[in-house]
C-alpha positions in Angstrom: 49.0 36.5 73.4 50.3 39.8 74.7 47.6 42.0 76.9 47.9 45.8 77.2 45.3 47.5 79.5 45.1 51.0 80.2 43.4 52.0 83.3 44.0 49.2 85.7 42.6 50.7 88.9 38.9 51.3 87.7 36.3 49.1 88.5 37.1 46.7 85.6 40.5 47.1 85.1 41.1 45.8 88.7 39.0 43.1 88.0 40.8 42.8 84.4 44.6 42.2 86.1 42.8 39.9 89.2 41.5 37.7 86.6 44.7 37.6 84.1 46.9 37.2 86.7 45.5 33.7 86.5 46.1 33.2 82.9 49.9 31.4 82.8 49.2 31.7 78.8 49.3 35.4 78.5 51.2 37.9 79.3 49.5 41.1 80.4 51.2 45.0 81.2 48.2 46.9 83.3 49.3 50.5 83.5 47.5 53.2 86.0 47.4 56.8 84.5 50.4 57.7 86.0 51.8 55.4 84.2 50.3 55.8 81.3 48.1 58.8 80.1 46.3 57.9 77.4 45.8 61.7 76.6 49.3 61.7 75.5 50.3 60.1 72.0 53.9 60.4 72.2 53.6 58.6 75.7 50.8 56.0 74.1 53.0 55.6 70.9 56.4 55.3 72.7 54.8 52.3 75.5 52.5 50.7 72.6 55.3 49.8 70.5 57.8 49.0 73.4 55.1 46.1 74.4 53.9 45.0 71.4 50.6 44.4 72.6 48.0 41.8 70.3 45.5 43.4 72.4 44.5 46.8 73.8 41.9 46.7 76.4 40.5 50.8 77.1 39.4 50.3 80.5 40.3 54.1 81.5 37.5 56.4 81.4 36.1 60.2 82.9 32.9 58.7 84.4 31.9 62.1 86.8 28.0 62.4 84.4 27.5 65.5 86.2 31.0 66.6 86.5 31.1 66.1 82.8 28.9 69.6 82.1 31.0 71.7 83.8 34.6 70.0 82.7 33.7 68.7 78.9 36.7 69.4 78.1 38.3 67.1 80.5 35.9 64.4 79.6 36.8 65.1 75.9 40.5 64.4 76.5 39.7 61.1 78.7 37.1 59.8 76.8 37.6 61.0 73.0 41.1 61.7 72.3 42.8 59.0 74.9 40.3 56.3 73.1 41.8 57.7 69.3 45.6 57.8 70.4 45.4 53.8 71.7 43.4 53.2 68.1 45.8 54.5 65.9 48.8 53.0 68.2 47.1 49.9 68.1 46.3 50.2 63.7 50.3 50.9 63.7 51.2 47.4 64.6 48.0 45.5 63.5 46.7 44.8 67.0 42.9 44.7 68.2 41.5 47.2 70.2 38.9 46.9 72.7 36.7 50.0 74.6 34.3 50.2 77.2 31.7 52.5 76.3 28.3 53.3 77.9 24.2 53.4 77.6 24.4 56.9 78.0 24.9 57.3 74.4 21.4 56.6 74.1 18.9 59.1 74.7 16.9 56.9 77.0 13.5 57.4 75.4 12.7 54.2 73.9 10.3 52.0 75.0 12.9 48.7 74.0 15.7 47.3 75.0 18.4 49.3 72.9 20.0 47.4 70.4 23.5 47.8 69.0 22.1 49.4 65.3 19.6 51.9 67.2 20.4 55.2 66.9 22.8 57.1 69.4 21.6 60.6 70.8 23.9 61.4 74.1 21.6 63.8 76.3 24.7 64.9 77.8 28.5 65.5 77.9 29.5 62.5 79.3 27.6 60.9 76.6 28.3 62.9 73.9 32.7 62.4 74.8 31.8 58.6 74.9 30.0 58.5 71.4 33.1 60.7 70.2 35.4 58.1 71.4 33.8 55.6 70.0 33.5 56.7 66.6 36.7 57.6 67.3 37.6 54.2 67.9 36.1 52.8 65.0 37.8 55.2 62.4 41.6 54.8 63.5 41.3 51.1 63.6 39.0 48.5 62.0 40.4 45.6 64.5 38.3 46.9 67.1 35.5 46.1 69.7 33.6 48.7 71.3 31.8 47.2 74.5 28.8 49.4 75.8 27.7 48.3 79.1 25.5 49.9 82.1 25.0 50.3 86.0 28.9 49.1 86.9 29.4 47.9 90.2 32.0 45.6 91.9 34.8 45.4 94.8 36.7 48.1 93.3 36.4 51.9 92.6 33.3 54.0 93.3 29.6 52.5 92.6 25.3 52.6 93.7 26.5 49.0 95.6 29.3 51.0 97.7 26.9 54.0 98.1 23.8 52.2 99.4 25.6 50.2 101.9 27.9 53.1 102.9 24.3 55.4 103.5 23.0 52.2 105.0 25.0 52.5 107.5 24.0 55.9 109.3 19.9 55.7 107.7 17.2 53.8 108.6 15.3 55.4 105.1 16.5 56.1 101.5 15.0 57.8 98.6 15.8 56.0 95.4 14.6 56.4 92.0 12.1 53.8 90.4 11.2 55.5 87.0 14.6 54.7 85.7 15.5 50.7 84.4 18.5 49.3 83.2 20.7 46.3 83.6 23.0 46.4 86.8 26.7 44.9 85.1 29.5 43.2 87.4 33.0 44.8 87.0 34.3 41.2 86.8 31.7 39.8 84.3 32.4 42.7 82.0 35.9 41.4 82.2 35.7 37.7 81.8 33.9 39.1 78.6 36.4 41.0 77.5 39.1 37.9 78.0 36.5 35.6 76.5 36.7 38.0 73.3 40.1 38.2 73.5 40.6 34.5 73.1 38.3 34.4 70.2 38.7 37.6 68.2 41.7 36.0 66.2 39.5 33.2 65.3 36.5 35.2 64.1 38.2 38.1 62.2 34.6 39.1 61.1 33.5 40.0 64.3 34.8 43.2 65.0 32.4 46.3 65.8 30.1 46.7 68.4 28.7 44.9 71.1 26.5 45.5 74.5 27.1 43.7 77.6 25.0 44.3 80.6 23.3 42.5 83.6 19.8 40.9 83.8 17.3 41.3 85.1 16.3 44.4 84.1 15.2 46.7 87.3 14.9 50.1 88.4 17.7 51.3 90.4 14.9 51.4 93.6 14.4 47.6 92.9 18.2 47.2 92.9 18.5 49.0 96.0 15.6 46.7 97.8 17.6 43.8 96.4 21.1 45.3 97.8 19.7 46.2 101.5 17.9 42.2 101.5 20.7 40.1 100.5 23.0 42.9 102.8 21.0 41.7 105.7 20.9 38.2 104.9 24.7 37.9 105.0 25.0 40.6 108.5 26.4 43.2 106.3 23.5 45.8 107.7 22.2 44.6 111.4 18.8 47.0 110.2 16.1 46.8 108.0 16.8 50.0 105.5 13.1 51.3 104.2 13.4 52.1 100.2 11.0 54.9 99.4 10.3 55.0 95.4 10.8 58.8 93.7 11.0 59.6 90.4 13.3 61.6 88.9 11.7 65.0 88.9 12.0 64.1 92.6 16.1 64.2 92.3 17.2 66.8 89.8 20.7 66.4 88.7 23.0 68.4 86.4 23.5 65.8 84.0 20.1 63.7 82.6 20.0 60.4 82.9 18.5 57.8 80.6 15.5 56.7 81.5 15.9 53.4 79.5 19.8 51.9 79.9 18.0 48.4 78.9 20.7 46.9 76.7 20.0 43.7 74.3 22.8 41.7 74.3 21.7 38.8 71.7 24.7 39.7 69.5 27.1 39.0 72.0 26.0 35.5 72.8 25.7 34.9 69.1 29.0 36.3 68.2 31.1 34.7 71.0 28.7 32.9 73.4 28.8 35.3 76.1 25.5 35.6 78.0 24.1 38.7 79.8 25.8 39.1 83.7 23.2 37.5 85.9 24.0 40.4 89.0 21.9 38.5 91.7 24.5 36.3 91.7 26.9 38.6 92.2 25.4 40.5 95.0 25.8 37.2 97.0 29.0 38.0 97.7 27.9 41.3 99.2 30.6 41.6 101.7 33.2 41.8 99.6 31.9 45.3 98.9 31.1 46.9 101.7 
């Protein structure tokens, strides 16, 4: 099997080429956007059928959210068209696509955890480019897998993690929001899904569409942040206690809104392929690896 992955110095991508750097029975080609911009379909067409790929994995993304209002068009192009040129590349030669997408292209307002069939309604721009891409996604090429998933963090990249333990450092108090739940997702769970689907989409050639993948249990980012700043001490990452004040967000206005539900169910998942939900408490054991 033959691996293309664009975007391999995000959060997941990293985590994508750590993890198939182990797999002696693939053969992988993890390109940075320098290498390859996905924006660009004579560059996408020309490396796409150089490869050969059975596989593209879309793990390139805009993900500024408030950025997003101001540059939409920028987030358009990343998130929309760079999506649609890798799908019609990857129709051209009969290989499977698969793209990370988001919970923000729900409006947050339900009082359930959001299943794959509810309907979308993006609140913003960066939701609105993802739900493009997407359907984008889904037109060019009916061998595809569109992976929503919610509250990233890892080793790698830019995340709440990083943040609280960076702000940890120089506070003895943070405000964090507590009227906003969802599922905080490893970068390198979301990828050992991705291979495990990789592995098995061949098999189950009635399993393409779309899928949600997230971390459980479900909290509000101020309980994450407790739960960061606990384990953090535990394992001498902070050498303070760090007080978590709850706020809501009316508290902490930001250009972009944010969902107040990012619950995702993942049942389909585990009954398509047998992946369960990322279980991040164990993740956040290896804390220091973040910091």
């Amino acid at each position: 099997m033959k691996i293309l992955i664009a975007g391999k110095n995000g959060q997941v991508g990293s985590c994508l080429v750590d993890l198939l750097e182990a797999q002696t029975e693939l053969t992988f080609l993890a390109l940075e956007r320098e290498e390859l911009d996905i924006t660009d379909p004579v560059q996408v067409n020309k490396i796409v059928t150089e490869f050969q790929p059975d596989i593209i994995i879309n793990a390139a993304a805009y993900t500024a959210v408030d950025k997003a209002e101001q540059e939409c068009e920028l987030a358009n192009a990343i998130n929309n068209d760079g999506p649609k040129n890798l799908a019609h590349a990857a129709n051209r030669i009969n290989a499977t696509i698969i793209h990370i997408s988001t919970d923000y292209v729900f409006d947050g307002d339900s009082a359930e955890s959001y299943t794959e069939s509810d309907v979308t309604a993006p609140q913003g721009e960066y939701g609105r480019s993802k739900l493009a891409g997407e359907h984008a996604v889904a037109h060019a090429c009916p061998k595809h897998i569109i992976l929503r998933t919610a509250w990233v963090f890892g080793e790698h990249g830019n995340n709440f993690v990083k943040t609280m333990l960076r702000l940890a450092k120089t506070r003895e108090s943070l405000s964090v929001v507590a009227d906003q739940f969802g599922g905080p997702t490893y970068a390198g769970d979301i990828a050992n899904a991705i291979l495990a689907i990789s592995k098995q989409i061949s098999r189950e050639s009635n399993a393409y569409g779309v899928y949600h993948f997230s971390g459980f249990p479900h909290v509000s980012w101020h309980t994450f942040a407790e739960k960061i700043f606990e384990i953090a001490m535990d394992k001498d990452v902070i050498l303070q206690p760090i007080k978590v004040k709850p706020i809501t967000t009316l508290d902490y206005p930001t250009p972009a809104k944010r969902p107040a539900n990012s619950r995702l169910n993942c049942d389909k998942i585990q009954n398509a392929f047998g992946i369960k939900q990322s279980d991040w408490q164990v993740a956040l054991v290896r804390i220091e690896e973040y910091s």
